[in-house]
N, C-alpha and C positions, 0 to 999 in steps of 0.2 A: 504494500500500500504506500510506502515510503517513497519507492522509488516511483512511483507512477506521478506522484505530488511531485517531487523534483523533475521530471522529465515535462510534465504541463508545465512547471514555473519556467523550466529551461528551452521551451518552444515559445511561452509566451516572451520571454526576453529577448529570443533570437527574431522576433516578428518585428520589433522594430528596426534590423539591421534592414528590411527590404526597400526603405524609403527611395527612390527615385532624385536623384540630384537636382536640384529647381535654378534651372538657369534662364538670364531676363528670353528670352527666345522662347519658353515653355509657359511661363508664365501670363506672358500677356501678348494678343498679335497686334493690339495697338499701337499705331506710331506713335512714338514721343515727339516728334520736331513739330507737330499740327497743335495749334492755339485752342487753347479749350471751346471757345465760341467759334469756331469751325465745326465742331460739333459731329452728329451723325444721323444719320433719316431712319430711327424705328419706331415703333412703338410709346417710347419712354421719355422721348423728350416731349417738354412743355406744350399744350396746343395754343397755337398762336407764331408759336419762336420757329424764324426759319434759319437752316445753319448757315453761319456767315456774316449773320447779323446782330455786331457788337456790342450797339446800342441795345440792344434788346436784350441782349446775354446779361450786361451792366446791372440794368436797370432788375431785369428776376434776380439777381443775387443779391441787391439791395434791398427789394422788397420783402425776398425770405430772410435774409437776417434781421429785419426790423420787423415782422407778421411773425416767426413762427420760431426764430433763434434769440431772441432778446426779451428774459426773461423780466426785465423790469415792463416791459408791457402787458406780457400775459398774466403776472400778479396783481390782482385787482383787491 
């Protein structure tokens, strides 16, 4: 019985050598050189905002941080 506990402890310890290396190339296929308000056309960006458009990009990160991140407003 002994050794069956020691042989699960010794496969659950050996399970984390299988990790996979995470180099930037795996991790994301995003470019990094494109401006964040360049944006991308899915689902998830804001309706209204089309990519490209600075002014517009500006002004929704301004309005979320004073609406929904700046906790001296939302305490009443």
């Amino acid at each position: 019985m002994m050794r069956l506990v020691v042989l699960i402890m010794a496969l659950a310890g050996l399970s984390a050598c299988g990790e996979k290396p995470q180099t930037p190339s795996t991790l994301s296929a995003a470019k990094s050189d494109v401006a964040p308000f360049q944006g991308t056309e899915n689902q998830f960006s804001a309706p209204g905002w089309k990519p490209g458009d600075k002014t517009s990009w500006e002004q929704g990160l301004k309005a979320r941080a004073q609406n929904t991140q700046n906790e001296y407003s939302r305490v009443k």
